[in-house]
N, C-alpha and C positions, 0 to 999 in steps of 0.2 A: 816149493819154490824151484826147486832143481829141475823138477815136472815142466813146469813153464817154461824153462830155459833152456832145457832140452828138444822142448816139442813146440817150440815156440813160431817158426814156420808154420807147420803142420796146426795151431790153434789159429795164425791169422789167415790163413787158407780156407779154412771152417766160417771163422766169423764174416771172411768178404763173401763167401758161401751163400749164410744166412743171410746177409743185406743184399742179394744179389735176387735170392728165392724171394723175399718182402716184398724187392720194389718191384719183382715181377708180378707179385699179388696186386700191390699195390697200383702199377699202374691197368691193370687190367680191371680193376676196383674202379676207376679214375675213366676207361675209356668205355666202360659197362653204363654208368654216370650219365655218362655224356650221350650217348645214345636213348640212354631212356630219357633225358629231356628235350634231346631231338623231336622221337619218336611223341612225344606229348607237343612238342610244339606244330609239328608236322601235320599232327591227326587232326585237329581243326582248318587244314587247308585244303584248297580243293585238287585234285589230278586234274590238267586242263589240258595233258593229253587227247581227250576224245569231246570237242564243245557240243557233239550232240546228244550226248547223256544228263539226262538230267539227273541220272538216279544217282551220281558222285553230289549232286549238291544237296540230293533228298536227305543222304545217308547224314547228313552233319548238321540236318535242323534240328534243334535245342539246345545249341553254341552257337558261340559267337565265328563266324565261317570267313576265314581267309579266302580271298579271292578277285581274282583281274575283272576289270571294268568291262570285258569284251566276252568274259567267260558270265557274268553275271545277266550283263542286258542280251546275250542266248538264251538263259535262262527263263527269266520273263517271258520272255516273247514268247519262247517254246511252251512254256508252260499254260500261256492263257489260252494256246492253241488245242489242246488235248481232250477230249471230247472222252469226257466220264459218263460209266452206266451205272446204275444205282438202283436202290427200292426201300422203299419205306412208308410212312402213315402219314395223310393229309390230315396236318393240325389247324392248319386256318388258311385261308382265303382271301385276298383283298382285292378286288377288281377293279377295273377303272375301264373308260371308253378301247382304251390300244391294249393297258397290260396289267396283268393279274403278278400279286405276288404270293407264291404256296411258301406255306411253313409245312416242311416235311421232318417227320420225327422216327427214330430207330426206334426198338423195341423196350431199350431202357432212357430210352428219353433225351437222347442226344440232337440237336437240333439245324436243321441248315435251309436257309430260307432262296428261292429262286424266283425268277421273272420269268414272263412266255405271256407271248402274243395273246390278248382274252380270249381271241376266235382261236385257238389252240391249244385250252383253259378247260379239257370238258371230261375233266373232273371234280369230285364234291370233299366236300369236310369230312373224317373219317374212311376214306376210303384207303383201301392200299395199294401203292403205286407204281410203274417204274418208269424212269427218267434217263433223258439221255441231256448234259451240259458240260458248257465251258467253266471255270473258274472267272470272275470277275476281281482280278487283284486289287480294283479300288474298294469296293464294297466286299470284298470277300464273300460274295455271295455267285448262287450260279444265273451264268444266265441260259436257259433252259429251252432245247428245241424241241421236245416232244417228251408229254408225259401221257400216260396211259395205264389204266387197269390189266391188260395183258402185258405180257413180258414183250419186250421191241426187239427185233430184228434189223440190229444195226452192224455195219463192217467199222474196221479200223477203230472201235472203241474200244477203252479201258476198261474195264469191268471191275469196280471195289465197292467193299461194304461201306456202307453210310458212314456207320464210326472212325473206320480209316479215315473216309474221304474229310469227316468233319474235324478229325486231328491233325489232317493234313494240312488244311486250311489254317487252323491256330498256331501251328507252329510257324506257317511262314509266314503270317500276321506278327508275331513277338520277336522271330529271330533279328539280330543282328547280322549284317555283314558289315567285314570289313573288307573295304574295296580300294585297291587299287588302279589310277588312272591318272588321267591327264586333265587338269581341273583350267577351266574358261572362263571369265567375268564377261558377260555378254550382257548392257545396262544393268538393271537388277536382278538378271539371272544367272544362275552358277551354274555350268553343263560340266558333266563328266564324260570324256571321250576315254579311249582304251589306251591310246600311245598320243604322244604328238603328232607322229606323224599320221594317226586315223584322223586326227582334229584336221590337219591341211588338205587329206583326198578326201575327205566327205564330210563338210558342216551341216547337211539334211540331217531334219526331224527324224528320229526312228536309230543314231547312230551313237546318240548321248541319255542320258540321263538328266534331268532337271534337278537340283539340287534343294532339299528346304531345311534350313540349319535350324540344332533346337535350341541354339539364342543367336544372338544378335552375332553376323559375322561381317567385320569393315573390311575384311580381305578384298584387294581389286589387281587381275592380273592374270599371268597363265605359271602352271606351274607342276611336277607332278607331285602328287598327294597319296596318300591313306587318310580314307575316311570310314567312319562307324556310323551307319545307318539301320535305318527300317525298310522294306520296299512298301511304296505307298503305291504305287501302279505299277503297267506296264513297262516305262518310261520314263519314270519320278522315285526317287527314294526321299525320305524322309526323315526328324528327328536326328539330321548329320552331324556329326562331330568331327572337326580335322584332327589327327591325329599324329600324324607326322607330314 
C-alpha cells in the first residue's frame, strides 16, 4: 500500500501509458478495417480514367462490375468492333441461299458457332480452320469475315485461343453490371443516358441504352438510378433491376 502511495504518479503515468499504446493499436486495428473494406468494395469498380480500355472492364468479368452508363455503352460498342483471329475444327455446317452457320470446336471440345456469307463458306465438316470475326452481343455468336484452311494474313486483329475467346464470350453473357446513369421514360421505353445533361445534348439512338426490366416496372419519369443488368446487345441491357 505504501508502494501505491508513494509511486502513485509514476503508476498513473504508466497506466495512461498503456491506454495511450491500445488505442494507438487500436485505432490503427480500426483504420486497417476500413481500408480493407474499401479496397473490397473498390475492386468491383471500374477506373474510368481511360474509357478506351476495355481491358479494366475485362479484368472484373465474373462479378457483379460497378460502373457509369457512359463508361459501359464504350464498352459495347468497342467491344463489338474488335476483329478476333482464331483456329479450330469445323463441327457442323448449316447453309442457306446468303449465310452458312459453322460450329467450330477447340481441341477439348469447347464450342463457338459463327455466321459468313455462303459464297465465303468454302470450307467442309472436319476440316481445321482459321477465322477472322466480330463478337455478336445479341447472339453471342461471331459474325465471321473470312474463314480458311491456311492461316489469314490479317492487320489490326486480335489474335486469341478459341478457349479464351469462348470464355470470354460466357462470361459477359452471365455477368452483371451495375450501372449508373440518368434513366428516361420515353412511352414504353426506359433509356439510360450517362448524366442529364448527355440526355439534353444528344437524345440519338447510339447514346442510350434500352432498358428491359426482369418484372414488371410502373416507374414513369427522369431520374438518376443504379441499375443491375445483363448486357443483351450493343445498345440494350437486360434482366434490369433498379437498385437505388
Amino acid at each position: 500500500m505504501n508502494f501505491i502511495k508513494k509511486n502513485k504518479i509514476l503508476i498513473i503515468v504508466v497506466c495512461a501509458l498503456i491506454i495511450m499504446i491500445l488505442g494507438v493499436f487500436f485505432w490503427n486495428y480500426i483504420s486497417k478495417k476500413q481500408s480493407e473494406d474499401k479496397n473490397k468494395l473498390d475492386n468491383n469498380s471500374v477506373d474510368v480514367s481511360d474509357v478506351n480500355n476495355i481491358d479494366s472492364v475485362e479484368a472484373k468479368l465474373g462479378e457483379d462490375v460497378k460502373i457509369t452508363q457512359g463508361y459501359l455503352l464504350n464498352y459495347t460498342t468497342k467491344k463489338s468492333g474488335i476483329w478476333y483471329m482464331s483456329s479450330g475444327t469445323v463441327k457442323n455446317i448449316i447453309e442457306d441461299n446468303k449465310y452458312s452457320t459453322i460450329t467450330i470446336s477447340s481441341d477439348d471440345g469447347k464450342e463457338i458457332k459463327g455466321t459468313i456469307a455462303t459464297d465465303k463458306c468454302d470450307v467442309k465438316k472436319e476440316d481445321f480452320i482459321y477465322f477472322v470475326g466480330t463478337i455478336d452481343l445479341k447472339t453471342m455468336m461471331l459474325n465471321l469475315t473470312k474463314v480458311d484452311t491456311e492461316q489469314i494474313n490479317y492487320k489490326n486483329v486480335e489474335e486469341i485461343e478459341l478457349n479464351d475467346l469462348v470464355d470470354n464470350i460466357n462470361l459477359i453473357k452471365a455477368n452483371y453490371f451495375i450501372v449508373h446513369g440518368y434513366l428516361v421514360t420515353d412511352g414504353d421505353q426506359y433509356k439510360l443516358y450517362d448524366t442529364k445533361d448527355a440526355y439534353k445534348e444528344n437524345e440519338g439512338f447510339g447514346s442510350y441504352f434500352t432498358l428491359s426490366w426482369k418484372e414488371e416496372f410502373p416507374y414513369t419519369g427522369t431520374k438518376e438510378v443504379s441499375v443491375k443488368c445483363k448486357i443483351d446487345d450493343t445498345y440494350k441491357l437486360n434482366e434490369c433491376e433498379l437498385i437505388d
